[in-house]
N, C-alpha and C positions, 0 to 999 in steps of 0.2 A: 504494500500500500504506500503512495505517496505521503509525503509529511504535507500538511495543512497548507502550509508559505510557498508548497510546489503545484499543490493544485489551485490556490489562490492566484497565483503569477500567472498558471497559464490558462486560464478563465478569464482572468483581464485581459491578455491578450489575445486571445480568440473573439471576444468580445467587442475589441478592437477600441479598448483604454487607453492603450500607448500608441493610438496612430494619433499624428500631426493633426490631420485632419480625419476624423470620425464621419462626416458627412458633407456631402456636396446636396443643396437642397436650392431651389431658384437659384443657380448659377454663384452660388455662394457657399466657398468654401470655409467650414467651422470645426472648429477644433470640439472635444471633448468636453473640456470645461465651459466653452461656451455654450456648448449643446445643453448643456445641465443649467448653464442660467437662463437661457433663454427659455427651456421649459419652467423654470420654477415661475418666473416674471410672467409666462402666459398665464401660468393656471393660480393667480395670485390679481387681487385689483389694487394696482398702483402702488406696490410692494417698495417701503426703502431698501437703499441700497446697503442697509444694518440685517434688516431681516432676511434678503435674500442670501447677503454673506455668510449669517449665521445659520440659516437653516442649512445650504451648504457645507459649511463646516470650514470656511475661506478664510482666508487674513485678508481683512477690509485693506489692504494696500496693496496685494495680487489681484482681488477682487477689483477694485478700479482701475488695474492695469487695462482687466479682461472689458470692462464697463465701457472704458475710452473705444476700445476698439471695436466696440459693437457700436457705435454710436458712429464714430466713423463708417462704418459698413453702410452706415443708414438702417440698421435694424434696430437701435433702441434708443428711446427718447432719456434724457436725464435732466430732471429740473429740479426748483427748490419747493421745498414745501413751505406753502405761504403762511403758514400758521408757527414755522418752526423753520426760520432761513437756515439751520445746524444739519436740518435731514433734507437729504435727495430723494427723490422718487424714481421709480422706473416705470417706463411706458413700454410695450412694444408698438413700432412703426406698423404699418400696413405691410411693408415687405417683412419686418420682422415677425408678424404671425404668419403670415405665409411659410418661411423658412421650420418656423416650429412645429407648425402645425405638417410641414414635410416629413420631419425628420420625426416625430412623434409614428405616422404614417410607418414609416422606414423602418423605425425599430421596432413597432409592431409587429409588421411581417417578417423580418428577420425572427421576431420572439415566436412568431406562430409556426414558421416552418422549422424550426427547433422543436418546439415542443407537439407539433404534428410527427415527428417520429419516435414520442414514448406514447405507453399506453395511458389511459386517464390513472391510473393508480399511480402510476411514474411518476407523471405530470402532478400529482396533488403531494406526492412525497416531496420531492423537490422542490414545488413552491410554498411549501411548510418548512422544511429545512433553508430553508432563503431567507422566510419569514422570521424562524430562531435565530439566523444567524444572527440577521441585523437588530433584532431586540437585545439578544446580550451583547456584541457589539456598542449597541447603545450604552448600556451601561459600564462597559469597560473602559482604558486609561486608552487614549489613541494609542499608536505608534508612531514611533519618530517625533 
């Protein structure tokens, strides 16, 4: 049997964690981590840029790295919250749901044709073991 960190590593990379760009979606290419903010930012109304960091699990200064550059893309709006000029908000652009709403698309059918070749008892072990993982995960120290 593999040790945990060997089937871990290469789950992510099958998954395709460690590519540069994860998806090409409207002619726009996106990286990994951005793929993950710009879902959190869709399926959220007008999320700061505190909470989306944090539900990620970001350093708010990587985080605005990746913020700049979507904004540059023209996929995501950042402005100030008029009630609190200290917090930013995020919007997605029109082309910015488009892009999410692709790539949401994309990795559905990637997840469906994966789990169209287990049987349902497979398929419910596995997304229970997923489920575990990341509940105690949650409660555990990161790593690194």
């Amino acid at each position: 049997m593999h040790n945990a960190r060997e089937v871990l590593q290469t789950f992510s990379r099958r998954f395709g964690l460690l590519n540069k760009h994860c998806c090409t979606a409207c002619d726009c290419k996106v990286s990994m981590v951005q793929s993950h903010i710009l879902d959190e930012v869709y399926r959220r109304n007008h999320p700061s840029m505190q909470q989306v960091s944090d539900a990620l699990g970001m350093d708010i200064t990587t985080f605005s790295r990746q913020i700049q550059t979507l904004v540059r893309l023209k996929l995501m709006i950042k402005r100030q919250d008029p009630d609190d000029r200290r917090v930013y908000l995020l919007q997605l652009t029109v082309e910015g749901e488009a892009v999410a709403a692709q790539i949401d698309r994309q990795v559905n059918e990637q997840l469906a044709e994966v789990f169209e070749q287990m049987s349902d008892f497979e398929r419910e072990v596995v997304l229970r073991s997923l489920n575990m993982l990341n509940e105690t995960m949650a409660r555990s120290k990161p790593c690194c």
